[in-house]
MIVO-709942 format. One line per field, with one value per residue (C-alpha): residue in three letters; residue number from 1; x, y, z. Coordinates in nm, 3 decimals. Layout:
residues N
code: (ALA|...);
pos: (NUM|...);
px: (X|...);
py: (Y|...);
pz: (Z|...);
This chain:
residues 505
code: (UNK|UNK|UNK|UNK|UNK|UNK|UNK|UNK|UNK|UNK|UNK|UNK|UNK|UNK|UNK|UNK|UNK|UNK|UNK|UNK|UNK|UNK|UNK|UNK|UNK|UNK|UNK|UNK|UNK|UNK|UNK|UNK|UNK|UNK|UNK|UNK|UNK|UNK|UNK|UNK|UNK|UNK|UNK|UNK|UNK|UNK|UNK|UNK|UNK|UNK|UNK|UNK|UNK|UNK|UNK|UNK|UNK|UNK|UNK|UNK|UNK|UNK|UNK|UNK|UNK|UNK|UNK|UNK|UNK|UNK|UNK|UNK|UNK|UNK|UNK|UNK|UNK|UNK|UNK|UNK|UNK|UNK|UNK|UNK|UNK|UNK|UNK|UNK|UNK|UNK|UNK|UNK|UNK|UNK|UNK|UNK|UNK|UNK|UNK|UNK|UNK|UNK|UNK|UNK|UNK|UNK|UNK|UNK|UNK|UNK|UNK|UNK|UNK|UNK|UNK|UNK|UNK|UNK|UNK|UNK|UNK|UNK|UNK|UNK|UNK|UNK|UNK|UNK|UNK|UNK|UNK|UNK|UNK|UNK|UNK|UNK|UNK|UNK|UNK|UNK|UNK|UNK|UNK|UNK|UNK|UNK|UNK|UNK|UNK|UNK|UNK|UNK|UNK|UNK|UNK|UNK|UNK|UNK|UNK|UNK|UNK|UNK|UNK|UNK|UNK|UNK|UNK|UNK|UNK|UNK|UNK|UNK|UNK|UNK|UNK|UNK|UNK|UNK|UNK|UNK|UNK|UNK|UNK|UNK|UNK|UNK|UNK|UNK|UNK|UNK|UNK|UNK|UNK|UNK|UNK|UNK|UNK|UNK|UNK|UNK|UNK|UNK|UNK|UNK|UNK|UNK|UNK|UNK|UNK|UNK|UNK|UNK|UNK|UNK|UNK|UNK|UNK|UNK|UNK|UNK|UNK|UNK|UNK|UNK|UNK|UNK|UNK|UNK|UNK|UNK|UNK|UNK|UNK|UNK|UNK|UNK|UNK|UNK|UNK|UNK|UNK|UNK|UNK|UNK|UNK|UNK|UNK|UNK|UNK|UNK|UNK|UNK|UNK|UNK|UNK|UNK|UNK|UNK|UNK|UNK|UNK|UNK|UNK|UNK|UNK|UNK|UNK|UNK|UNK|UNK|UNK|UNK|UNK|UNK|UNK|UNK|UNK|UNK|UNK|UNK|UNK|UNK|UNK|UNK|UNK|UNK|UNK|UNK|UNK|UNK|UNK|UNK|UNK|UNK|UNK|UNK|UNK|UNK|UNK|UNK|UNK|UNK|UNK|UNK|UNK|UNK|UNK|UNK|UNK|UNK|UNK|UNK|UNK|UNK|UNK|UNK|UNK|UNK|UNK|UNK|UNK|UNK|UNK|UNK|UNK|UNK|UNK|UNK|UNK|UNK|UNK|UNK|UNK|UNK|UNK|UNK|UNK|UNK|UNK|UNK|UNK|UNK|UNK|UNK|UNK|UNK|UNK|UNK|UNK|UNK|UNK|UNK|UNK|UNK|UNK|UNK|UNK|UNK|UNK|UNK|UNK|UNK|UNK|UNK|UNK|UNK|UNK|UNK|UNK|UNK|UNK|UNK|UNK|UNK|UNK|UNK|UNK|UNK|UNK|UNK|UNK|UNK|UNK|UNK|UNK|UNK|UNK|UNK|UNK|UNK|UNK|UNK|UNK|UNK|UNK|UNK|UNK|UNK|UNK|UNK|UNK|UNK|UNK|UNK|UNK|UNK|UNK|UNK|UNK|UNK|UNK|UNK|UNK|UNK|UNK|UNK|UNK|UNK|UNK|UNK|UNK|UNK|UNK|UNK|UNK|UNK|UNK|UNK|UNK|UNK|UNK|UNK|UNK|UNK|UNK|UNK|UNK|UNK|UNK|UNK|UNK|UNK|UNK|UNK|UNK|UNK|UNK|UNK|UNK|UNK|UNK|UNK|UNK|UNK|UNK|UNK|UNK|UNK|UNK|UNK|UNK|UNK|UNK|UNK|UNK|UNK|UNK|UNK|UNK|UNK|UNK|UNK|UNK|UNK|UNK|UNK|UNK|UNK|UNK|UNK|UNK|UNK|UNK|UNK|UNK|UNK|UNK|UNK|UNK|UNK|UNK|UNK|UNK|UNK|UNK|UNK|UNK|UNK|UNK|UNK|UNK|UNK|UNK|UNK|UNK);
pos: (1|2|3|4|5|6|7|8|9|10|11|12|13|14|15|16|17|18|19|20|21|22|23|24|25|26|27|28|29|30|31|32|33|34|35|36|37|38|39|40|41|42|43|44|45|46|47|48|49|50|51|52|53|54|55|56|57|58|59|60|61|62|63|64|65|66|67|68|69|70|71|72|73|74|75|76|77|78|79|80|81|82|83|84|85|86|87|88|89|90|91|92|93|94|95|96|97|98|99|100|101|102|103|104|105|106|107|108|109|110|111|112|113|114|115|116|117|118|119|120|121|122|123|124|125|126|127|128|129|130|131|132|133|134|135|136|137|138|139|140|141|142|143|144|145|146|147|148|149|150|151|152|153|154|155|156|157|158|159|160|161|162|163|164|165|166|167|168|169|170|171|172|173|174|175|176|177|178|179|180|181|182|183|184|185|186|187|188|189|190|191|192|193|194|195|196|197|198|199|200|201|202|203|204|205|206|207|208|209|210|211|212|213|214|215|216|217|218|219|220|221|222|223|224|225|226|227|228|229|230|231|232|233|234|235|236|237|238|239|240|241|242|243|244|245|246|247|248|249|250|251|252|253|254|255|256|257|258|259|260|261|262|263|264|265|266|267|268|269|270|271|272|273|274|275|276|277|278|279|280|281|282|283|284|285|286|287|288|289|290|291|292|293|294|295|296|297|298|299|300|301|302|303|304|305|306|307|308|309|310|311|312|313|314|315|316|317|318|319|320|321|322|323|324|325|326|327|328|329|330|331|332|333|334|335|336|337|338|339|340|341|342|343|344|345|346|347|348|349|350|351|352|353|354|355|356|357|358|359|360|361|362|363|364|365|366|367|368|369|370|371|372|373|374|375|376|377|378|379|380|381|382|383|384|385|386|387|388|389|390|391|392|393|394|395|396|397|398|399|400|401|402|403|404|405|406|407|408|409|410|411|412|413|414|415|416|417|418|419|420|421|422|423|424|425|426|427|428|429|430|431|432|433|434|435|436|437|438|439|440|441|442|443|444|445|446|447|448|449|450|451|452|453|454|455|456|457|458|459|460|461|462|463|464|465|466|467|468|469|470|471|472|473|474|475|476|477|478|479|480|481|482|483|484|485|486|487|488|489|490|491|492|493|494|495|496|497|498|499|500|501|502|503|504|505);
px: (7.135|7.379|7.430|7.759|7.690|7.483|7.137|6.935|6.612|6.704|6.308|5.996|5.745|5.504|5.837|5.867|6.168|6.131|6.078|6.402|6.617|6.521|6.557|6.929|7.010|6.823|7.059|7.349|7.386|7.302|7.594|7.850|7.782|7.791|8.115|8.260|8.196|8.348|8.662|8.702|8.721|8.832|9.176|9.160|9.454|9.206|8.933|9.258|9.347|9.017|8.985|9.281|9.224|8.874|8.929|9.176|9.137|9.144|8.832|8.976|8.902|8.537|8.419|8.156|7.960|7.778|7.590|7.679|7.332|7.080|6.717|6.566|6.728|7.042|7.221|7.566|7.808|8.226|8.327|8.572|8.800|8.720|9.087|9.307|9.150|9.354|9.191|8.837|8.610|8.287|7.965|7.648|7.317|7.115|6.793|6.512|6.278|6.318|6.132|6.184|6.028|5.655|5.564|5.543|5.488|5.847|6.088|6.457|6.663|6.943|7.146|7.294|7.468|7.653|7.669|7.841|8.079|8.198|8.238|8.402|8.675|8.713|8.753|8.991|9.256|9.220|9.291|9.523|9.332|9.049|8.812|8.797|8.893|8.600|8.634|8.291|7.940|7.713|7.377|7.162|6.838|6.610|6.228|6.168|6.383|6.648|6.941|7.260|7.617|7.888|8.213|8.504|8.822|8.768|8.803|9.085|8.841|8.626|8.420|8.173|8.342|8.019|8.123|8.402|8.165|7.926|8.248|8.393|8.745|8.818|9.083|9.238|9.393|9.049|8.913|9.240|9.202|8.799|8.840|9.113|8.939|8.573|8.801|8.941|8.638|8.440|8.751|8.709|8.598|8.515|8.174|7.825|7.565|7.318|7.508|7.285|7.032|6.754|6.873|6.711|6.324|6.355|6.507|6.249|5.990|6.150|6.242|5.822|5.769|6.039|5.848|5.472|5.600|5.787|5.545|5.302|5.512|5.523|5.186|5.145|5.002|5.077|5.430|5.463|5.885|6.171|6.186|5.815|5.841|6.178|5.990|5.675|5.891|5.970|5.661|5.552|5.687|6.021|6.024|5.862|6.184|6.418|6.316|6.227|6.563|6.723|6.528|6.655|6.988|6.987|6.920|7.222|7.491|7.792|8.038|8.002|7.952|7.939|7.563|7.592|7.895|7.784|8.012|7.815|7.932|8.278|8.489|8.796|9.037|8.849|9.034|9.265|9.007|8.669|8.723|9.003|8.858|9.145|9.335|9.313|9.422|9.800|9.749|9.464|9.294|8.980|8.795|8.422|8.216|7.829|7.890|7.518|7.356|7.700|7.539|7.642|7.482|7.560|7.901|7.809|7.663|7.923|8.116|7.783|7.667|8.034|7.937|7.611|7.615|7.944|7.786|7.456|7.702|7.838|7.522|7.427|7.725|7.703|7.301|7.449|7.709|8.023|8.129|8.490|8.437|8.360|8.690|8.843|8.442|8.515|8.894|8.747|8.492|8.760|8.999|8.778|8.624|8.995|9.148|8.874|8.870|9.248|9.228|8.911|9.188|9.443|9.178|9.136|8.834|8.794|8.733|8.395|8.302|8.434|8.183|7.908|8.072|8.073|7.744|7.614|7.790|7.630|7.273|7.351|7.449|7.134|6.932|7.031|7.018|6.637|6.512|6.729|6.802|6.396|6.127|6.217|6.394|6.649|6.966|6.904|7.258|7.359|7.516|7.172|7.021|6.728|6.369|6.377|6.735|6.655|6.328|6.539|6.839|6.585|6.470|6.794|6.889|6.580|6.675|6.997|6.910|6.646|6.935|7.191|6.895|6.857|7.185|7.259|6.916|6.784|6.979|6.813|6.982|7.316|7.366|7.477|7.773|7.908|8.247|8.380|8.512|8.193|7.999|8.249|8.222|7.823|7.771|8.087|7.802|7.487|7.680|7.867|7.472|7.316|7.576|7.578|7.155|7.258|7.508|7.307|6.944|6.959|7.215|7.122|6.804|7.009|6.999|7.321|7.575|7.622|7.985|8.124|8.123|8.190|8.000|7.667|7.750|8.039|7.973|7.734|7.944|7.655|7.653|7.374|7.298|7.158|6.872|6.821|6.784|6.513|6.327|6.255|6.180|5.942|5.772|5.835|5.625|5.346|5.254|5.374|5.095|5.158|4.854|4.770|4.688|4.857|4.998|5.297|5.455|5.757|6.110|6.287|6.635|6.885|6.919|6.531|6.478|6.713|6.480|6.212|6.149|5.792|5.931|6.212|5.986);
py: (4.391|4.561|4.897|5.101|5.370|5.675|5.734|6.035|5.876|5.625|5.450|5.371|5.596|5.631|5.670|6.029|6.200|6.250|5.833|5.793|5.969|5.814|5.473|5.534|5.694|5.360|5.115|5.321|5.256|4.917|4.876|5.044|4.866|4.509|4.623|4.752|4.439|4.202|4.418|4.317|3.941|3.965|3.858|4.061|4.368|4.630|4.545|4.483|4.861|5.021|4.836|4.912|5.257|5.274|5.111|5.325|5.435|5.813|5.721|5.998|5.813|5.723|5.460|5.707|5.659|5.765|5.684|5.628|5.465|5.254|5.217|4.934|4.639|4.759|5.068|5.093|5.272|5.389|5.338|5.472|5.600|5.991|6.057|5.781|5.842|5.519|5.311|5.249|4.960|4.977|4.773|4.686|4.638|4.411|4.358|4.058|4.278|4.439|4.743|4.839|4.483|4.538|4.230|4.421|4.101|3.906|3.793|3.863|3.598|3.721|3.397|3.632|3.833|3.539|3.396|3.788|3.723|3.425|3.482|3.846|3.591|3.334|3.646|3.814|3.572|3.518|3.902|4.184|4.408|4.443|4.304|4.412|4.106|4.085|4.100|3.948|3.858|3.912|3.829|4.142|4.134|4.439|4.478|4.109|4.235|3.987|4.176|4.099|4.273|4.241|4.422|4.459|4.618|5.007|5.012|5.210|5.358|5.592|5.705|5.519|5.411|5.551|5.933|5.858|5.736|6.054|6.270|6.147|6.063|5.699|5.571|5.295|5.156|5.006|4.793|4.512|4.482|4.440|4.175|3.997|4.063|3.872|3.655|3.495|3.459|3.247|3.018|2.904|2.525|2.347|2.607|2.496|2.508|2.628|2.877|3.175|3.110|3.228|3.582|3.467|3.515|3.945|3.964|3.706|3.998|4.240|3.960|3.878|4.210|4.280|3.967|4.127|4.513|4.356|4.083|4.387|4.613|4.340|4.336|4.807|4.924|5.235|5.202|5.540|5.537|5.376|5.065|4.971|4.988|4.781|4.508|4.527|4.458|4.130|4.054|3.848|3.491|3.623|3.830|3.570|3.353|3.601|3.696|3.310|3.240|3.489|3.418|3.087|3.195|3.392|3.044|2.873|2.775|2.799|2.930|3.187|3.526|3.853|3.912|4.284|4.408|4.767|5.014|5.183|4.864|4.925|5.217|5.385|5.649|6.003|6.252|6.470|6.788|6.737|7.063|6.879|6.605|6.443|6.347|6.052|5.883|5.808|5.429|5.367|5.151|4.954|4.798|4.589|4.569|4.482|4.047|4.034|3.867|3.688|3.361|3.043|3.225|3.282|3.352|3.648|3.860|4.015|4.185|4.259|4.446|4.607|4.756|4.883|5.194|5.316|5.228|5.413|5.711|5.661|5.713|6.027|6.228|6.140|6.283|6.610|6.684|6.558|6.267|6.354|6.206|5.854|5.821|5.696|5.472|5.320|5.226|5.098|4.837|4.710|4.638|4.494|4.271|4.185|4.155|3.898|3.671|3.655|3.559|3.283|3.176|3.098|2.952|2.636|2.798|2.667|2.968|2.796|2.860|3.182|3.250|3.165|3.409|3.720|3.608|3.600|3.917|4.085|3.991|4.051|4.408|4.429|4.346|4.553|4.877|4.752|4.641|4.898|5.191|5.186|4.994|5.061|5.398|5.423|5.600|5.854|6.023|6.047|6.326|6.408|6.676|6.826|6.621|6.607|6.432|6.229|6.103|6.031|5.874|5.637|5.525|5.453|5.289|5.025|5.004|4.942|4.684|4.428|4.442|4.285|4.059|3.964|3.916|3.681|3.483|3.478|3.223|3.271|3.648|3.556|3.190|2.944|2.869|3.248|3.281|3.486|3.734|3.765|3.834|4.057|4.239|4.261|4.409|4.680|4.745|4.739|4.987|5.213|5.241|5.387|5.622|5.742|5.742|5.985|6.206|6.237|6.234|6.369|6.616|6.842|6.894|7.084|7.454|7.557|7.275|7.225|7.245|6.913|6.930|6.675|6.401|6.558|6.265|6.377|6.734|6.667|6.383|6.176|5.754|5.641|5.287|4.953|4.961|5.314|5.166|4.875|5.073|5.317|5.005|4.890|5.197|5.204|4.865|5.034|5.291|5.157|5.104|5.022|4.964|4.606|4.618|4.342|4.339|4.241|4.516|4.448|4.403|4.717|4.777|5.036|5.297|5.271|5.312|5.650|5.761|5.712|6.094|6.053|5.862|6.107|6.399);
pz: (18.047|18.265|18.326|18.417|18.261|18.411|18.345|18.367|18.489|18.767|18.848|18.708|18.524|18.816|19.089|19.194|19.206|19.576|19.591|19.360|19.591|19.889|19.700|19.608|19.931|20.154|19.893|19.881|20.248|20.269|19.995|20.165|20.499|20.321|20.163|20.473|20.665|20.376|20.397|20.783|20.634|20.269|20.188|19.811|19.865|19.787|20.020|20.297|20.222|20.271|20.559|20.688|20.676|20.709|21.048|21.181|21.548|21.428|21.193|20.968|20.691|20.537|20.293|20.016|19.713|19.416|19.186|18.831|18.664|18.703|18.833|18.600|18.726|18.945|19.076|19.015|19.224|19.238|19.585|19.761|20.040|20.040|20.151|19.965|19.583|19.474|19.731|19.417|19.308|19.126|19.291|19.136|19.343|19.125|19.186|19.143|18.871|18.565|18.529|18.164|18.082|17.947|18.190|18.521|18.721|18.547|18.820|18.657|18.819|19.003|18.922|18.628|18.881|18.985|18.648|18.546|18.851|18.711|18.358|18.396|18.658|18.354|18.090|18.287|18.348|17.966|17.854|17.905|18.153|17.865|18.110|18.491|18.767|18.975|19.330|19.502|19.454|19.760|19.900|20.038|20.176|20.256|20.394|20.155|19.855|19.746|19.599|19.515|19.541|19.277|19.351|19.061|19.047|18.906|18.536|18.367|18.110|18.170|17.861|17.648|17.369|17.176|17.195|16.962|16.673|16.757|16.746|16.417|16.534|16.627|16.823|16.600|16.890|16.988|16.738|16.744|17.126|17.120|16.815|17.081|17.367|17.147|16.999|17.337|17.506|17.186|17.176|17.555|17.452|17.793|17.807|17.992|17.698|17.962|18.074|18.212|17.975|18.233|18.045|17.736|17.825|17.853|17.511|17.352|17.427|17.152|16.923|16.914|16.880|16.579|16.455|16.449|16.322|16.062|15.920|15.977|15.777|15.450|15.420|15.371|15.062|15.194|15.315|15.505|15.476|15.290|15.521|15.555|15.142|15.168|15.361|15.139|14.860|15.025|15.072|15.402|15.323|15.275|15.594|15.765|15.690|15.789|16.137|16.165|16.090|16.315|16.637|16.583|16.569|16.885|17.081|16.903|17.118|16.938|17.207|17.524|17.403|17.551|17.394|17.441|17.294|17.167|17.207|17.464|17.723|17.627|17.803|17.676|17.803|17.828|17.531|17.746|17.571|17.424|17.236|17.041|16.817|16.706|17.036|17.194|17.550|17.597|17.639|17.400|17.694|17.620|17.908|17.772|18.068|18.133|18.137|18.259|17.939|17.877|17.786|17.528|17.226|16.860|16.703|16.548|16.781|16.941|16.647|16.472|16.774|16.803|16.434|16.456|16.559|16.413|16.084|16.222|16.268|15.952|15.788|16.036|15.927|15.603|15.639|15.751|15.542|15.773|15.581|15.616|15.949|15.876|15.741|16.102|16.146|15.832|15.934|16.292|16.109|15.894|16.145|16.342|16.143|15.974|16.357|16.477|16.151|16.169|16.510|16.437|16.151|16.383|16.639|16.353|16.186|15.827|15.534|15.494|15.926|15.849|15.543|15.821|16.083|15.893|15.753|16.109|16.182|15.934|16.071|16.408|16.332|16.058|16.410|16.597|16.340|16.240|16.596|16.809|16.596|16.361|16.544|16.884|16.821|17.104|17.163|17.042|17.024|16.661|16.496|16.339|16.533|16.374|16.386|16.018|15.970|16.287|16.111|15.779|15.990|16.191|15.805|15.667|15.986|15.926|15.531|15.614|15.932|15.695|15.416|15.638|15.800|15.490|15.394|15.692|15.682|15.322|15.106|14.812|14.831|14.899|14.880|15.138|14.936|14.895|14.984|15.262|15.049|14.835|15.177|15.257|14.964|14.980|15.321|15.245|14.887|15.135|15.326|15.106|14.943|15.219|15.300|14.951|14.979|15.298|15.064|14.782|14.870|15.226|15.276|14.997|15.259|15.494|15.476|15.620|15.736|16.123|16.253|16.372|16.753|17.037|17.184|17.350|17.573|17.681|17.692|17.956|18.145|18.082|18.010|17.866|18.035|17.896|18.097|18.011|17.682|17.746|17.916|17.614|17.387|17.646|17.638|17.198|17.213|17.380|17.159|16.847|16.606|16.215|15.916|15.858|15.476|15.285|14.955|14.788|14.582|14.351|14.437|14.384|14.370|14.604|14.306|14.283|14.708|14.578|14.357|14.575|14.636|14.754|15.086|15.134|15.213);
């Protein structure tokens, strides 16, 4: 995954700060003298400009840096002129190792730099400034490390899109130019089937490892929350088929996709006051960035991704008493979801393909709340605060992830045959449950409600990077540990999971 976003830790666990520093200062300057020496030769009008003045004879003007994230697999960087602010691109150093993988030893091919280079070019010229034009892709080599440089124009937004979901107050704006923005780039037909696939193998890691905790999970006779209970109830056979079925659907090849198209990889317009939920940027801009694991992948990923976590927030609020705010969440799903089958409509797609879609969409997002949000635990950012609502969000989160799994994966649940409206109508149920679970059995838990307040994000100017994220499931796959009794217990029903006040302690 990419990372554009800034990230509090910037190295590995055993790299000192001392180490880190040096690090980003030794690459920082190796950047900026690669970039200043393609701007002597480049014929792009920004990289004329800077070195234009750059190369003055007065030398008033200098080419600077700094760093907005990275560590795990790249730094990335604005640039720019220190005395012409206009004169701004943003560079990635990506490097040949991944350091949040738990294989210390696996080479991460830096073909997907130029493979990122490419596809943001073919995206670009295929959307209204939702994606940034790319500028170059260099080679960099330093004491035997192979690197790579990719430049891009400077992106007009300049918040995670994320802080929005955590704040309560969505930009509607958004959601009609992301569905274009998905919809455009899965109706490019001429696509290489191979395309970047060498991203596949550091995802596959996670996918086994969903595999064992889950399988694990169906066999508890003492399920120890909601979810491990939820996928006893399946029993093992069933779950077996579902994760089956959806690692199988991650290497399908059904058009190029953006593969990581959570709202933290897309960047809006900063609100013009964070102390003032409701206001918005003037242009409503939406810029998706982080094309690294673009790849020719599923259909469904991208818009289930897009969901997760605003349904994740929907589900925090409701946990601590704000569900006035999920009004604007719920408004963003629906539109997005309506926006990107109209466009799939007029792209040729029958009502049957569609059925499949929003089928996959459904799973995608179920992932990515199970994996992402339970088993691994990350990002943590949700408008739960406490340890005790964070423990019960995590579990709802994981309820809520295996139903949509199973939604998308177990045809014996929802048929093959179901219409798109009937699938439609059972992940708005699956949904509208678990909020209600969050309302009814979880709020009354709070002593005193906490005020709605802003982003903690964005309070603290902070991004919270891909890599960022990886590297905290790595370490989640270390000391996870889960009982390995077996026995099926009974299917159960959502009002029963309710009543299950044992769990919810």
């Amino acid at each position: 995954m990419g990372a554009n976003k800034n990230n509090s830790n910037n190295g590995g666990d055993d790299a000192s700060p001392k180490i880190i520093t040096e690090d980003k200062r030794v690459k920082m300057e190796l950047l900026l003298e690669t970039i200043t020496k393609k701007c002597a030769s480049s014929s792009h009008p920004i990289l004329q400009k800077i070195n234009h003045v750059t190369g003055s004879p007065d030398g008033g003007s200098k080419l600077r840096a700094t760093v907005l994230s990275g560590g795990y697999t790249n730094y990335s960087y604005k640039v720019f002129v220190d005395d012409h602010p206009e004169l701004i691109v943003f560079a990635k150093l990506c490097f040949e190792y991944a350091l949040w993988n738990p294989d210390k030893t696996a080479h991460y091919d830096l073909q997907r730099t130029e493979n990122e280079y490419k596809i943001m070019g073919t995206i670009a010229s295929k959307t209204n400034g939702s994606v940034v034009a790319p500028i170059g892709c260099w080679d960099l080599e330093h004491e035997g490390q192979k690197m790579k440089i990719i430049v891009t124009e400077w992106s007009k937004g300049d918040e995670q899109f994320s802080n929005q979901f955590i704040d309560g107050a969505v930009d509607p704006r958004i959601a009609p130019k992301i569905a274009e923005t998905i919809a455009a780039l899965h109706s490019i037909k001429d696509f290489d089937p191979n395309f970047n696939e060498q991203v596949k193998p550091c995802m596959e890691n996670l996918l086994e490892h969903m595999e064992d905790v889950t399988v694990e999970a169906s066999k508890s006779q003492n399920p120890k929350d909601r979810t491990e209970l939820y996928c006893a109830t399946l029993g093992e056979d069933v779950i077996m088929a579902i994760i089956n079925a959806s690692i199988a659907n991650y290497h399908k090849r059904d058009c190029l996709i953006h593969s990581d198209c959570h709202v933290f990889n897309i960047l809006v317009e900063a609100k013009p006051s964070i102390e003032k939920l409701e206001f918005f940027g003037a242009d409503g801009t939406m810029v998706l960035c982080d094309w690294e694991m673009a790849m020719a992948g599923p259909i469904g990923r991208d818009i289930g991704l897009a969901m997760s976590f605003p349904i994740c927030c929907m589900i925090g609020h409701a946990l601590v008493g704000h569900s006035d705010a999920n009004e604007s969440i719920e408004i963003y799903i629906n539109t997005l979801i309506d926006s990107y089958l109209s466009k799939m409509r007029d792209a040729g797609k029958t009502e049957k393909e569609m059925a499949s879609i929003l089928r996959n969409i459904a799973g995608w997002c179920g992932w990515f709340c199970y994996l992402v949000f339970y088993v691994l635990d990350v990002q943590n950012c949700f408008p739960a605060e406490s340890e005790e609502t964070k423990r019960l969000h995590r579990d709802a989160n994981g309820v809520l992830g295996m139903k949509l799994l199973r939604l998308a994966f177990d045809n014996e649940y929802v048929p093959a045959s179901a219409r798109l409206k009937d699938i439609r109508n059972t992940i708005e149920t699956l949904v509208d449950d678990e909020v209600t679970c969050a309302q009814h059995a979880f709020a009354p838990r709070i002593h005193r409600m906490q005020p709605r307040k802003s982003s903690m994000l964005r309070a603290a100017n902070r991004r919270l990077s891909d890599t960022e994220i990886l590297h905290q499931a790595a370490e989640s796959i270390k000391r996870f540990s889960i009982t390995e009794d077996s026995q099926n217990i009974k299917r159960v029903t959502i009002a029963e999971d309710i009543a299950n006040n044992e769990l919810l302690q």
